[in-house]
VMD Tcl script that builds the backbone (N, CA, C; Angstrom):
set m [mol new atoms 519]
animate dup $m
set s [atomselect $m all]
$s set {name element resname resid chain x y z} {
  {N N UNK 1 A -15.077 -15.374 -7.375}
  {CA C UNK 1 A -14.353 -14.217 -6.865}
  {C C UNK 1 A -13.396 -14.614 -5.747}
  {N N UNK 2 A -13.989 -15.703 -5.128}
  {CA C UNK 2 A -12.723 -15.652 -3.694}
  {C C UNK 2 A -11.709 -17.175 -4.125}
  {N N UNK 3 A -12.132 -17.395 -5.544}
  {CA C UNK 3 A -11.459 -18.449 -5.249}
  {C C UNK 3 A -9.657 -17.774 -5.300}
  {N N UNK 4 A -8.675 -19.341 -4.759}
  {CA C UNK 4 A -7.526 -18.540 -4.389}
  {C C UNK 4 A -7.051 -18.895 -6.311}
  {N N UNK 5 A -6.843 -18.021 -7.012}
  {CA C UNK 5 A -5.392 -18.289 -8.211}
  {C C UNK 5 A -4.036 -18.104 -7.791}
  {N N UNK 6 A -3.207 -18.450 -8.623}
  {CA C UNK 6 A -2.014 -18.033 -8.263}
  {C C UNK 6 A -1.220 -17.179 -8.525}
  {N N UNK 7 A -0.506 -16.792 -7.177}
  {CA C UNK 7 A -0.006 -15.430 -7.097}
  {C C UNK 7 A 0.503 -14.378 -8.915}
  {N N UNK 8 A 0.483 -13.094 -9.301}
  {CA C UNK 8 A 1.369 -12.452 -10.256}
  {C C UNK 8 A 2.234 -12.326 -9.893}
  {N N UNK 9 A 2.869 -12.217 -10.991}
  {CA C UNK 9 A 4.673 -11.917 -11.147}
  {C C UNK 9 A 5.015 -10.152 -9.923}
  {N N UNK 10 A 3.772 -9.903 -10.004}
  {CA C UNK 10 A 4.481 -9.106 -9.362}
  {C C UNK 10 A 5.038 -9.167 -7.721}
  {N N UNK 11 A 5.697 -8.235 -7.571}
  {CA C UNK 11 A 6.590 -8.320 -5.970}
  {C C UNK 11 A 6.315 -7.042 -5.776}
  {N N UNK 12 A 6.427 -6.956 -3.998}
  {CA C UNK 12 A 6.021 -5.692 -3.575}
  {C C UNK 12 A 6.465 -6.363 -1.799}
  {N N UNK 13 A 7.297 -5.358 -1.314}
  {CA C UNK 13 A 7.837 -4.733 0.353}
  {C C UNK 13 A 7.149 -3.340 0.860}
  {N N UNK 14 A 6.620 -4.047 1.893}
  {CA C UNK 14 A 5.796 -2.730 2.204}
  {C C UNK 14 A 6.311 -2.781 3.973}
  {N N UNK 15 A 6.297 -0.938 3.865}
  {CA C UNK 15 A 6.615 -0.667 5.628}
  {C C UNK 15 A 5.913 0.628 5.504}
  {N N UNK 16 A 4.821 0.501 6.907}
  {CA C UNK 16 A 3.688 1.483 7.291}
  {C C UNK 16 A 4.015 1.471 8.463}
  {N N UNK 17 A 4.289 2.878 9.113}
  {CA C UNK 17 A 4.513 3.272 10.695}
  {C C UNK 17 A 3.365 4.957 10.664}
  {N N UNK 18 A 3.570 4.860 11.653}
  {CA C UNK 18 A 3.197 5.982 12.422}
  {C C UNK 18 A 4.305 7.127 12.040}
  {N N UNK 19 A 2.901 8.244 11.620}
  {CA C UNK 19 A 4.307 9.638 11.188}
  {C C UNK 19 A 4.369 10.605 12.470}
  {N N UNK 20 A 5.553 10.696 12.919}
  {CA C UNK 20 A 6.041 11.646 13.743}
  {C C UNK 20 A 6.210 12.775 13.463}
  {N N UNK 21 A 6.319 13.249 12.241}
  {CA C UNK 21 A 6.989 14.441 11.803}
  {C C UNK 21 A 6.598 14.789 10.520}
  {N N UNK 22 A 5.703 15.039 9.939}
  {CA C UNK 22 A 5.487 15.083 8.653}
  {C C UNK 22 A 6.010 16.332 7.666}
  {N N UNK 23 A 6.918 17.380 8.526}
  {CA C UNK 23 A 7.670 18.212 7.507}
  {C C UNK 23 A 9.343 17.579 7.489}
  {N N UNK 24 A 9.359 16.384 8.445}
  {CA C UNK 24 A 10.976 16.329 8.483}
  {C C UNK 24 A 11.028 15.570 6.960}
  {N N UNK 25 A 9.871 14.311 7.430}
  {CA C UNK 25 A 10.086 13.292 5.963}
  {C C UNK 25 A 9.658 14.203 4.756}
  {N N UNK 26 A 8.600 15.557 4.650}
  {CA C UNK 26 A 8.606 15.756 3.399}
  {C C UNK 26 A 10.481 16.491 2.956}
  {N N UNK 27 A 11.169 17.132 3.934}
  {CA C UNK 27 A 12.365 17.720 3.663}
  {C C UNK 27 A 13.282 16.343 3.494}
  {N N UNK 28 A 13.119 14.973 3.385}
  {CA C UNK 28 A 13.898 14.613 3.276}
  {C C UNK 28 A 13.352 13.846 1.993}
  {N N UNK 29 A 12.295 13.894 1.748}
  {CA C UNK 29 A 11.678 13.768 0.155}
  {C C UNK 29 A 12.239 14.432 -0.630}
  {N N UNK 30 A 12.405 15.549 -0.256}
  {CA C UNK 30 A 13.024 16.573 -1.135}
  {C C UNK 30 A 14.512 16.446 -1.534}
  {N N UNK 31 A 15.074 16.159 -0.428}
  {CA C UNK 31 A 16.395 15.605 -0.991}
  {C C UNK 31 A 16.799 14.571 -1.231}
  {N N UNK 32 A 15.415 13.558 -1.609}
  {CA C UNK 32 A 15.756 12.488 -2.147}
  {C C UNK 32 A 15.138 12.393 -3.608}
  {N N UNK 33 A 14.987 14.294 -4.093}
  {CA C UNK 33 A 14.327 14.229 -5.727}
  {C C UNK 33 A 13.353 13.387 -5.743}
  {N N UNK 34 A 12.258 13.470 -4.584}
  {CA C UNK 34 A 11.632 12.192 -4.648}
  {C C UNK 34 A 9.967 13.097 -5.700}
  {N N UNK 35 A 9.781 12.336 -6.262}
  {CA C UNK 35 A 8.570 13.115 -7.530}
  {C C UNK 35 A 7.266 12.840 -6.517}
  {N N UNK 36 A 6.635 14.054 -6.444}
  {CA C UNK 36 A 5.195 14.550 -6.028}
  {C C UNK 36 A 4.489 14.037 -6.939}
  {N N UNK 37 A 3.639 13.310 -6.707}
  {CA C UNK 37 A 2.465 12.499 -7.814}
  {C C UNK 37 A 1.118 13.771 -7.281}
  {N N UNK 38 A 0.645 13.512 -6.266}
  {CA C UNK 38 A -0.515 14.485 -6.145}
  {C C UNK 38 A -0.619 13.701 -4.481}
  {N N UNK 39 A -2.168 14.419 -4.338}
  {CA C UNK 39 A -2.901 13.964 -2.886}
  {C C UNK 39 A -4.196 12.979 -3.744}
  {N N UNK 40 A -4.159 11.685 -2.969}
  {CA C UNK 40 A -5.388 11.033 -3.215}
  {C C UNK 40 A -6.554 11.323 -2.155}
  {N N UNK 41 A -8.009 11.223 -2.432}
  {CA C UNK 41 A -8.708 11.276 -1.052}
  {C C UNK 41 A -9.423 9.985 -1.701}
  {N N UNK 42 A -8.931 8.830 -0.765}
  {CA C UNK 42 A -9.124 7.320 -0.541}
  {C C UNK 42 A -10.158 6.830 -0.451}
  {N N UNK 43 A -10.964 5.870 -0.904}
  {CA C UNK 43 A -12.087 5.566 0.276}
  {C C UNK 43 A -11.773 3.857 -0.297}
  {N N UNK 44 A -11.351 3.052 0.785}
  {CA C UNK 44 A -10.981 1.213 0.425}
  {C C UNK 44 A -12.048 0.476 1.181}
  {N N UNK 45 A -12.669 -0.341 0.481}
  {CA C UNK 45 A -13.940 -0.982 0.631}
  {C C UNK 45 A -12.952 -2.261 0.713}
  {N N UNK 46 A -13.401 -2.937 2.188}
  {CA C UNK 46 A -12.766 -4.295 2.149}
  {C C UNK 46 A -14.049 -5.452 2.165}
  {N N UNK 47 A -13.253 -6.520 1.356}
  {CA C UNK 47 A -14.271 -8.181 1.366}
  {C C UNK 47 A -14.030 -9.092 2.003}
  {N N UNK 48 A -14.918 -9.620 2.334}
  {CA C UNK 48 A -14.540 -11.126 2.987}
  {C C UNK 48 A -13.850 -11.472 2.076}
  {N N UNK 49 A -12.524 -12.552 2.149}
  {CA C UNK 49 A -12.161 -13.314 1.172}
  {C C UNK 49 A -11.694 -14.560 2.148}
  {N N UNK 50 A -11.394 -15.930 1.513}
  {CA C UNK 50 A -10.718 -16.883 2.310}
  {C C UNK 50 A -8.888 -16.806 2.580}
  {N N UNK 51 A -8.061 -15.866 1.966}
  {CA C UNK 51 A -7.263 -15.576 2.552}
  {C C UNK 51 A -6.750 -13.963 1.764}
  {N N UNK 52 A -6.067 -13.621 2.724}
  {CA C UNK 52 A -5.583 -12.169 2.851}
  {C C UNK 52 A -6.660 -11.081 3.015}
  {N N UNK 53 A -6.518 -10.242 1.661}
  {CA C UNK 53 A -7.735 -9.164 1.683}
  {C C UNK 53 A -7.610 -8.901 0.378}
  {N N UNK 54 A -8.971 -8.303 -0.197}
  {CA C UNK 54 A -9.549 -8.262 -1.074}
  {C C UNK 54 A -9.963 -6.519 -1.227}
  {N N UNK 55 A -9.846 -5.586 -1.673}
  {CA C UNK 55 A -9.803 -4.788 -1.762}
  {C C UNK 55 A -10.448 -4.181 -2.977}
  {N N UNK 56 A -11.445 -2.907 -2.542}
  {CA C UNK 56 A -11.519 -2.118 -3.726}
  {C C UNK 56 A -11.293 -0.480 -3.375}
  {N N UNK 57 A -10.280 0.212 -4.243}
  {CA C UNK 57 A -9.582 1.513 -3.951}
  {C C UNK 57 A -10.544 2.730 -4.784}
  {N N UNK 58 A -10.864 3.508 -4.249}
  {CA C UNK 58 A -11.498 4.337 -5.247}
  {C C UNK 58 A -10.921 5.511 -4.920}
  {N N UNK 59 A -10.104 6.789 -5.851}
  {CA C UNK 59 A -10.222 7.765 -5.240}
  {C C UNK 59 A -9.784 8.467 -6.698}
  {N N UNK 60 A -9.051 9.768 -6.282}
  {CA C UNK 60 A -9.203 10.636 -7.811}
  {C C UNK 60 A -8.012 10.310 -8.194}
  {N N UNK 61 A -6.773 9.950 -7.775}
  {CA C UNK 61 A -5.810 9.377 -8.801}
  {C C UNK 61 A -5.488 7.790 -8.644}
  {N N UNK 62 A -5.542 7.188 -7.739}
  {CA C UNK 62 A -5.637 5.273 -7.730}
  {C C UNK 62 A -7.186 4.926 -7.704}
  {N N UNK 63 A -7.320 4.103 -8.663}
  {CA C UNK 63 A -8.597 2.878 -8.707}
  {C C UNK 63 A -8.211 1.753 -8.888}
  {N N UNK 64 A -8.416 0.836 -8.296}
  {CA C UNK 64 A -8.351 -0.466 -8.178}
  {C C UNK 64 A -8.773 -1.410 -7.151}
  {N N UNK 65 A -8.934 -2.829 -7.982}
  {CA C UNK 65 A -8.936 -3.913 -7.398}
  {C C UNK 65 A -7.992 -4.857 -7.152}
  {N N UNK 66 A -7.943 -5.193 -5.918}
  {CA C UNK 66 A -6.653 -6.172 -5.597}
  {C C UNK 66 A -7.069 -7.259 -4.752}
  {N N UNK 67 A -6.532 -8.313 -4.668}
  {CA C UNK 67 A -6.416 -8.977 -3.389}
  {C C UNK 67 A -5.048 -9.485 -3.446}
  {N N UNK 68 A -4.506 -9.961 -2.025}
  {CA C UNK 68 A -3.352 -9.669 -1.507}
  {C C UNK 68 A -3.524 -9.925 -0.299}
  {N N UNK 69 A -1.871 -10.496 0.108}
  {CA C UNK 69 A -2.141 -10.782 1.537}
  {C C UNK 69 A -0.554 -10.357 1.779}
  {N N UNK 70 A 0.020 -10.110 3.105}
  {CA C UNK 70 A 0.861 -9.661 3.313}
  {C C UNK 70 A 1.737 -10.729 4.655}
  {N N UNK 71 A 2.801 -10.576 4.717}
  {CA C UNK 71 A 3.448 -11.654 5.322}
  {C C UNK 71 A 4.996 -10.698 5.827}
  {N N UNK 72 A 4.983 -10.764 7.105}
  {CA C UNK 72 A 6.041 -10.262 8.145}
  {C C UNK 72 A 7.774 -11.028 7.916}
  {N N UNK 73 A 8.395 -10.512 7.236}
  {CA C UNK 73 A 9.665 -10.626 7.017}
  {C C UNK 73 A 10.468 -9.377 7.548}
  {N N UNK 74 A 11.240 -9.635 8.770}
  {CA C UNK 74 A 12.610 -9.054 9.334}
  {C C UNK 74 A 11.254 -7.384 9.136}
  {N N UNK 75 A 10.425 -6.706 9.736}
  {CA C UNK 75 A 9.597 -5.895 10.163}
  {C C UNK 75 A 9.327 -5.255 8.754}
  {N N UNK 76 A 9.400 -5.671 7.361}
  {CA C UNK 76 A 9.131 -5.386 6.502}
  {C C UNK 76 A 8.085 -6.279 5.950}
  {N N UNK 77 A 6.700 -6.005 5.213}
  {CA C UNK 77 A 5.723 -7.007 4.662}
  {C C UNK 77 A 6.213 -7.165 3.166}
  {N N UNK 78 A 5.961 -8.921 2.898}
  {CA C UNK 78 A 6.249 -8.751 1.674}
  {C C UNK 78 A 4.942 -9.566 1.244}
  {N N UNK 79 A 4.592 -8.815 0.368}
  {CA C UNK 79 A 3.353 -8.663 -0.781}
  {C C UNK 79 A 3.022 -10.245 -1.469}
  {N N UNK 80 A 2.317 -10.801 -1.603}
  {CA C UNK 80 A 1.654 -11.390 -2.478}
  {C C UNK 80 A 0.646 -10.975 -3.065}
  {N N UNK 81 A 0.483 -11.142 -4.333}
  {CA C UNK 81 A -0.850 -10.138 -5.432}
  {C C UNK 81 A -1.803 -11.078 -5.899}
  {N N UNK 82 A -2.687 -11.827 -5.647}
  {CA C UNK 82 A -3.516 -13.131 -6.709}
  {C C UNK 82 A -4.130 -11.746 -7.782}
  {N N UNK 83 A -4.466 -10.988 -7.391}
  {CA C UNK 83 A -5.257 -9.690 -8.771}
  {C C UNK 83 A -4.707 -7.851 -8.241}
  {N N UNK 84 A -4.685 -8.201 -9.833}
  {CA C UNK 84 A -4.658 -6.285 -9.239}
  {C C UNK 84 A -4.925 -5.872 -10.438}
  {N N UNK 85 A -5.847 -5.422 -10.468}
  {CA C UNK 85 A -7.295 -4.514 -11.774}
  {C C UNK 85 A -7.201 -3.081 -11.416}
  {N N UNK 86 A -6.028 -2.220 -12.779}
  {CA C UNK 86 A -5.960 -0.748 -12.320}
  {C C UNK 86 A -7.364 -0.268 -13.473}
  {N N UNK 87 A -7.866 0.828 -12.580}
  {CA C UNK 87 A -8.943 1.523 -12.958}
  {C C UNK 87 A -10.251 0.474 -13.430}
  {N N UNK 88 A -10.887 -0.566 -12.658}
  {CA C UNK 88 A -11.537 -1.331 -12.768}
  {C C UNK 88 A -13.159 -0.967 -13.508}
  {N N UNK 89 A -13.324 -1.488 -14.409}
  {CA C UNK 89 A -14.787 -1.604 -15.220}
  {C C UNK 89 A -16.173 -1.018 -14.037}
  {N N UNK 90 A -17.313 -0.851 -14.340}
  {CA C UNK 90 A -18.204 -0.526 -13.861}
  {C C UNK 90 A -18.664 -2.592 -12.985}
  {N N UNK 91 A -19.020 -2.929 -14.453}
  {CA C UNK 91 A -18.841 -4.570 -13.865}
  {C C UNK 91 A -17.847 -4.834 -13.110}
  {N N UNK 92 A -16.890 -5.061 -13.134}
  {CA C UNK 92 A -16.008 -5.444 -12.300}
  {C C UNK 92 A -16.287 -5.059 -10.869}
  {N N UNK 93 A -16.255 -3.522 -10.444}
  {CA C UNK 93 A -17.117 -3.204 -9.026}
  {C C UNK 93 A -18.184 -3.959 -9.044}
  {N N UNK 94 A -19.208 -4.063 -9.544}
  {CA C UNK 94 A -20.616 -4.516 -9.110}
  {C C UNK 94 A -20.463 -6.170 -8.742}
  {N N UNK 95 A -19.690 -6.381 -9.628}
  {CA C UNK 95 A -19.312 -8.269 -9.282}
  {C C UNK 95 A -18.673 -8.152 -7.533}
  {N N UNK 96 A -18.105 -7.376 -7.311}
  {CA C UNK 96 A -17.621 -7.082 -5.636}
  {C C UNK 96 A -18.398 -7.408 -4.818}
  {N N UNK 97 A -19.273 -6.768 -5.208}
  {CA C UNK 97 A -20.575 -6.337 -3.806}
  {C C UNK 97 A -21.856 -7.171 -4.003}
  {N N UNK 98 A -21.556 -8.059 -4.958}
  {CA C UNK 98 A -23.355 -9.182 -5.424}
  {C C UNK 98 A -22.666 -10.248 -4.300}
  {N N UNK 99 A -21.643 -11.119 -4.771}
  {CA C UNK 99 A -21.367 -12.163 -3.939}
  {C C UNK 99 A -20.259 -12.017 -2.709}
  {N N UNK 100 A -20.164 -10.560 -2.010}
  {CA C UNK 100 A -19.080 -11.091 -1.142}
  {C C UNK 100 A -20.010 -9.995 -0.485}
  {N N UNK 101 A -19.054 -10.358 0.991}
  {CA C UNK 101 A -19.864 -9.638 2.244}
  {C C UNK 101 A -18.738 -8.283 2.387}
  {N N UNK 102 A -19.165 -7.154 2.536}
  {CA C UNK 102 A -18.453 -5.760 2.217}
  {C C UNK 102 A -17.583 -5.826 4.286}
  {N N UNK 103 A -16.414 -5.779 4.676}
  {CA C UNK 103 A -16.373 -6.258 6.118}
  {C C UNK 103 A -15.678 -4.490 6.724}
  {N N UNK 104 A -15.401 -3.909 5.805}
  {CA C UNK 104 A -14.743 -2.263 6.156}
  {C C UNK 104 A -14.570 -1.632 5.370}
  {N N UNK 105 A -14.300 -0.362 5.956}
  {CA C UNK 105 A -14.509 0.573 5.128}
  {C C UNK 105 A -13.094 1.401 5.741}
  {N N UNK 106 A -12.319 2.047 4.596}
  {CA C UNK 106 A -10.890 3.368 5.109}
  {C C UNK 106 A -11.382 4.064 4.588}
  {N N UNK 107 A -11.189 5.068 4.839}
  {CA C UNK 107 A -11.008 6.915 4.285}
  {C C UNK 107 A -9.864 7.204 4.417}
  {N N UNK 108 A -9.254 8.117 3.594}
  {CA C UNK 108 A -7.912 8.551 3.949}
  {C C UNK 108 A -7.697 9.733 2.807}
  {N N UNK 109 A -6.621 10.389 3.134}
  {CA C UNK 109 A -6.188 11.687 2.357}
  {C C UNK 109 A -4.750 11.145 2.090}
  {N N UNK 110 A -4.493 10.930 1.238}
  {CA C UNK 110 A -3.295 10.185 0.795}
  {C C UNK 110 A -2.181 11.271 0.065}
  {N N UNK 111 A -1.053 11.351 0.818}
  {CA C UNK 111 A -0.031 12.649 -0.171}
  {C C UNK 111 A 0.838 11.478 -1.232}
  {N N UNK 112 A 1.276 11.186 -2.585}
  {CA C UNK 112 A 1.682 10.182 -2.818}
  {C C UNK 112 A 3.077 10.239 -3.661}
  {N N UNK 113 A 4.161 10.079 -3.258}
  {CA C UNK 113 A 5.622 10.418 -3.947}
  {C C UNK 113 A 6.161 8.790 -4.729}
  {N N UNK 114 A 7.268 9.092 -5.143}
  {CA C UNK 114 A 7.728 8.364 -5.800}
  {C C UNK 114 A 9.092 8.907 -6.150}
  {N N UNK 115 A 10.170 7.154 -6.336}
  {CA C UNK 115 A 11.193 7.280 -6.379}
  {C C UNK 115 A 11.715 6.268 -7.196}
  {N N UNK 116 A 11.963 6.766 -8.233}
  {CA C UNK 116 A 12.263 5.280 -8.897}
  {C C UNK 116 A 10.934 4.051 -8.844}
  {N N UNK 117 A 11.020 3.270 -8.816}
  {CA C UNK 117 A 10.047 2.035 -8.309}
  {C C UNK 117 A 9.724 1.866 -7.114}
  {N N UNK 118 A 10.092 2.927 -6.692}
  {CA C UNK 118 A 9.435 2.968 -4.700}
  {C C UNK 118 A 8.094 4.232 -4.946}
  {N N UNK 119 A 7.475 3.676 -4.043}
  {CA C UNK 119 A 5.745 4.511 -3.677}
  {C C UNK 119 A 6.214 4.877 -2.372}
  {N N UNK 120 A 5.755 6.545 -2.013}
  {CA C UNK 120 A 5.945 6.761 -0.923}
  {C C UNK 120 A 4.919 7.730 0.155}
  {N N UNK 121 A 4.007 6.920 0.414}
  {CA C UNK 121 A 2.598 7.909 1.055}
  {C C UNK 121 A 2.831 8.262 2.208}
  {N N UNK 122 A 1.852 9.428 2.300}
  {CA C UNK 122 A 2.232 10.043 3.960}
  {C C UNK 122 A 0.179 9.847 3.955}
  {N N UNK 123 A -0.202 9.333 4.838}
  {CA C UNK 123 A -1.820 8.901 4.806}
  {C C UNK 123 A -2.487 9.884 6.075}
  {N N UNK 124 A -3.547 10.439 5.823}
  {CA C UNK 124 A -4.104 10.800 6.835}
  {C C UNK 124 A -5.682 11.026 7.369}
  {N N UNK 125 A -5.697 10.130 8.495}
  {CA C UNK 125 A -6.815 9.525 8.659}
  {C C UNK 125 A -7.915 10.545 8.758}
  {N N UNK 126 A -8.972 9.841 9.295}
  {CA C UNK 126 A -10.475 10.899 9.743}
  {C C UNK 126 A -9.859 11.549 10.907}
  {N N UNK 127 A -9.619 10.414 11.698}
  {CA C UNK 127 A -8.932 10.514 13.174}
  {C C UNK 127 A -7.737 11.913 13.601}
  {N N UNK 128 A -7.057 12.326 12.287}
  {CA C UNK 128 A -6.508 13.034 12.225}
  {C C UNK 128 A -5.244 12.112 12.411}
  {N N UNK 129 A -4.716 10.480 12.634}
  {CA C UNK 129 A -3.803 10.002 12.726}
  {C C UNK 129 A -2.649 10.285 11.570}
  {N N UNK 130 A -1.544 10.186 11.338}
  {CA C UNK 130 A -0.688 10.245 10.274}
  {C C UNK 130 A 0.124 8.996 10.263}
  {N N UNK 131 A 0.133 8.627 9.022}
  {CA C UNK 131 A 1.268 7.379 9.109}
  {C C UNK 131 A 1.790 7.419 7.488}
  {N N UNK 132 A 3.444 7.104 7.554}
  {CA C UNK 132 A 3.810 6.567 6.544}
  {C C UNK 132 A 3.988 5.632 5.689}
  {N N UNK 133 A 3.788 5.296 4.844}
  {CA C UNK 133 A 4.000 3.725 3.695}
  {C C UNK 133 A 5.714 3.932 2.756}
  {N N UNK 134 A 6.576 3.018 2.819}
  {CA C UNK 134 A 6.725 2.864 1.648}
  {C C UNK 134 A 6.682 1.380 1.288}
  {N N UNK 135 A 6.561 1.627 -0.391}
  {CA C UNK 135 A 6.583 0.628 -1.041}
  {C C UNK 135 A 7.485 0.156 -1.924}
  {N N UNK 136 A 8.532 -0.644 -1.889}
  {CA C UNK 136 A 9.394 -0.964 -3.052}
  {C C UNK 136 A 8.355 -2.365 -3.711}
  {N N UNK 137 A 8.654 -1.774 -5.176}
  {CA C UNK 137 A 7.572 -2.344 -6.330}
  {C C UNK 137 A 8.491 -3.053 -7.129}
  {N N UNK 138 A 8.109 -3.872 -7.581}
  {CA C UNK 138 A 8.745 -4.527 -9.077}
  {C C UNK 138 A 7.298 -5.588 -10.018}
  {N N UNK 139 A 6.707 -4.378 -11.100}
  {CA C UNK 139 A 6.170 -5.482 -12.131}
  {C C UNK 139 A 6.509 -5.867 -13.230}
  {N N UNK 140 A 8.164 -5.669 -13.509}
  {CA C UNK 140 A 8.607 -6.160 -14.656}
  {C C UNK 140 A 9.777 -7.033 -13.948}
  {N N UNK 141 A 9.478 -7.990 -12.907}
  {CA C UNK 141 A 10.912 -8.543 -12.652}
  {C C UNK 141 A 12.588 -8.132 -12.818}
  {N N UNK 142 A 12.699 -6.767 -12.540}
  {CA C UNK 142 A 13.653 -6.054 -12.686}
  {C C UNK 142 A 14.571 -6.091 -11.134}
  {N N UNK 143 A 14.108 -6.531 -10.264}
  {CA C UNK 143 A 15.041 -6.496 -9.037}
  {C C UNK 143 A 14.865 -8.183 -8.389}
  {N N UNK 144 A 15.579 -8.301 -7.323}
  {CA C UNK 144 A 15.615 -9.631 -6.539}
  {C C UNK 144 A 14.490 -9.170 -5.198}
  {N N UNK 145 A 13.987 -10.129 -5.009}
  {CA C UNK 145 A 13.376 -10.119 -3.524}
  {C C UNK 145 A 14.060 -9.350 -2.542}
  {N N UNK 146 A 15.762 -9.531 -2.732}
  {CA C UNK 146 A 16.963 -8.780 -1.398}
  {C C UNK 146 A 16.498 -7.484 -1.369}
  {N N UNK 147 A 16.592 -6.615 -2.844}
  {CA C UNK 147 A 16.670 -5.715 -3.425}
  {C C UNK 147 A 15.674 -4.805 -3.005}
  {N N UNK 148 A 14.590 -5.687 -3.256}
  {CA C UNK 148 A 13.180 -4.504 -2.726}
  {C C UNK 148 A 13.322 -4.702 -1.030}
  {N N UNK 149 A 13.534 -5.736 -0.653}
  {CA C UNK 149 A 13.090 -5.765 0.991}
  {C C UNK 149 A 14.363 -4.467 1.265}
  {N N UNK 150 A 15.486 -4.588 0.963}
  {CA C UNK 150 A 16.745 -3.551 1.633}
  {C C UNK 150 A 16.608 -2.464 1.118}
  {N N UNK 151 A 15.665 -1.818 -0.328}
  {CA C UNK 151 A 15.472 -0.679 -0.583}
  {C C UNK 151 A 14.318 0.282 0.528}
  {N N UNK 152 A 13.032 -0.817 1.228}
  {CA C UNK 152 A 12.203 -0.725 2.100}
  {C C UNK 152 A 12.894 -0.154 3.423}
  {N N UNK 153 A 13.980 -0.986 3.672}
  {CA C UNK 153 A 15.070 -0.823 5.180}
  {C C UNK 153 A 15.822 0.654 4.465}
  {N N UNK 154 A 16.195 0.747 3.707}
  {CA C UNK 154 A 16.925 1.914 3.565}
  {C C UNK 154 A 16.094 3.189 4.052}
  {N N UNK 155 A 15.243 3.325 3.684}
  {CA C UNK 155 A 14.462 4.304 3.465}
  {C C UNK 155 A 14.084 3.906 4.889}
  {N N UNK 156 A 13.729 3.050 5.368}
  {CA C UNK 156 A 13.223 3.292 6.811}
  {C C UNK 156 A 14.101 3.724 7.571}
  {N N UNK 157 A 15.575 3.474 7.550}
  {CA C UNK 157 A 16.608 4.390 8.359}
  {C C UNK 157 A 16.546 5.592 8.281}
  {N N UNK 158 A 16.691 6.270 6.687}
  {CA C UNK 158 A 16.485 7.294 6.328}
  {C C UNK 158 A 15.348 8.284 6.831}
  {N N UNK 159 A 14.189 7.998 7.123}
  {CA C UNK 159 A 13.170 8.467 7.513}
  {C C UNK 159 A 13.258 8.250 9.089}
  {N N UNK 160 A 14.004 7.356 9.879}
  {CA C UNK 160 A 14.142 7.319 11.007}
  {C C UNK 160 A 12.988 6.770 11.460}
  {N N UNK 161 A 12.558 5.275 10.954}
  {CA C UNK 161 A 11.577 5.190 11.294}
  {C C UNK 161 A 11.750 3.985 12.234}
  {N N UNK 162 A 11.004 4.323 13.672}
  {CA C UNK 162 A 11.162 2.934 14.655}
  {C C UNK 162 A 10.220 1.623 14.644}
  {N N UNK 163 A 11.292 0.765 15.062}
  {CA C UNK 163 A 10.384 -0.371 15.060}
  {C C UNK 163 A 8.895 -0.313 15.504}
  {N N UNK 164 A 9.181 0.062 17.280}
  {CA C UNK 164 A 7.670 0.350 17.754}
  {C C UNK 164 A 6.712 1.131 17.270}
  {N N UNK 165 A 7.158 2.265 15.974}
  {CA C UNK 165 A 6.026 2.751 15.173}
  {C C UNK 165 A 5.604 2.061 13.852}
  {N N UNK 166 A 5.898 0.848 13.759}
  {CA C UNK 166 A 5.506 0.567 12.602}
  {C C UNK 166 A 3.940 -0.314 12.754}
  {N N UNK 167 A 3.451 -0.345 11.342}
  {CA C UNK 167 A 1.660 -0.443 11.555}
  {C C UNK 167 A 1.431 -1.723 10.837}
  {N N UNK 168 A 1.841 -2.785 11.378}
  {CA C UNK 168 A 1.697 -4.287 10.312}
  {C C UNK 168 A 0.029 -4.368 9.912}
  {N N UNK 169 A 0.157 -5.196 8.638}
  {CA C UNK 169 A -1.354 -5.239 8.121}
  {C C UNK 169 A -2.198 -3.973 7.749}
  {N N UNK 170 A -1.764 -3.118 8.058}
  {CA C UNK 170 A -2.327 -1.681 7.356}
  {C C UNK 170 A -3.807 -0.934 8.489}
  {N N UNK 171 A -4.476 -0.734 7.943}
  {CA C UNK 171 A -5.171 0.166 8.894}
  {C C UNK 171 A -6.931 -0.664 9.660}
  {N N UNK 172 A -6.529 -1.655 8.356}
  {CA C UNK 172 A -8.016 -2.727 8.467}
  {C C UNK 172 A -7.525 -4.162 9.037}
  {N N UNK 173 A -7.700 -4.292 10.263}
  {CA C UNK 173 A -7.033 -5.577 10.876}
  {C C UNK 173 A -8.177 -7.043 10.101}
}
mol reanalyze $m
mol bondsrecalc $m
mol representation Tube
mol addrep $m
């Protein structure tokens, strides 16, 4: 399970800040035709692994397994994937939790949009914290590395989002 393989084809830019305003960005969802997927309610079980994180997602519209590690380019993360198992087997969970040590636990209420090949969550904690994600995606090699990192920056202007609110590494240090 922890051994490292090598990375998938897929690519992924990710930027998570702190939400200031959560009716400005949904009004500007809106005028960005951006498609309402639903609300997830989250719960991410993290593993020891020897590098990045290892992840298992459970909730009523994402399931999966991933590991992944993330890496700070110009205040945008860009993604490396060694696995990503959508809607994972009964086995597959149980193989998780025999040989690895379980190290955290998230909860979250997840609102989840979409734009084209961009993911766009508004997350909200136990804490009552709010923060935004987006994600520019590519799993059919359809864009350049430039492409997703400046679609990530776009949208972060757009949303007005500041440097000092942004949340590197996500919510599980």
């Amino acid at each position: 399970m922890n051994k490292l393989v090598p990375p998938l084809p897929y690519k992924d830019f990710t930027i998570k800040a702190k939400l200031k305003n959560r009716q400005v960005i949904q009004e500007k969802l809106a005028e960005l035709n951006a498609l309402l997927v639903g609300e997830d309610h989250q719960t991410d079980y993290y593993f020891e692994t020897a590098k990045g994180k290892l992840k298992l997602r459970q909730g009523n519209i994402e399931n999966l397994i991933t590991h992944y590690e993330r890496i700070v380019e110009d205040t945008v993360e860009r993604t490396i994937v060694y696995r990503y198992d959508l809607n994972p087997t009964t086995e597959q969970i149980e193989e998780l939790f025999v040989p690895t040590k379980n190290i955290g636990v998230v909860k979250k209420q997840r609102t989840i949009y979409t734009i084209q090949n961009i993911k766009i969550h508004i997350d909200k904690l136990p804490t009552d914290e709010e923060f935004i994600e987006i994600e520019a995606i590519d799993r059919k090699n359809e864009f350049s590395v430039d492409e997703l990192k400046n679609q990530c920056l776009q949208l972060k202007s757009i949303f007005e989002i500041a440097d000092i609110d942004l949340k590197p590494t996500g919510y599980l240090k």
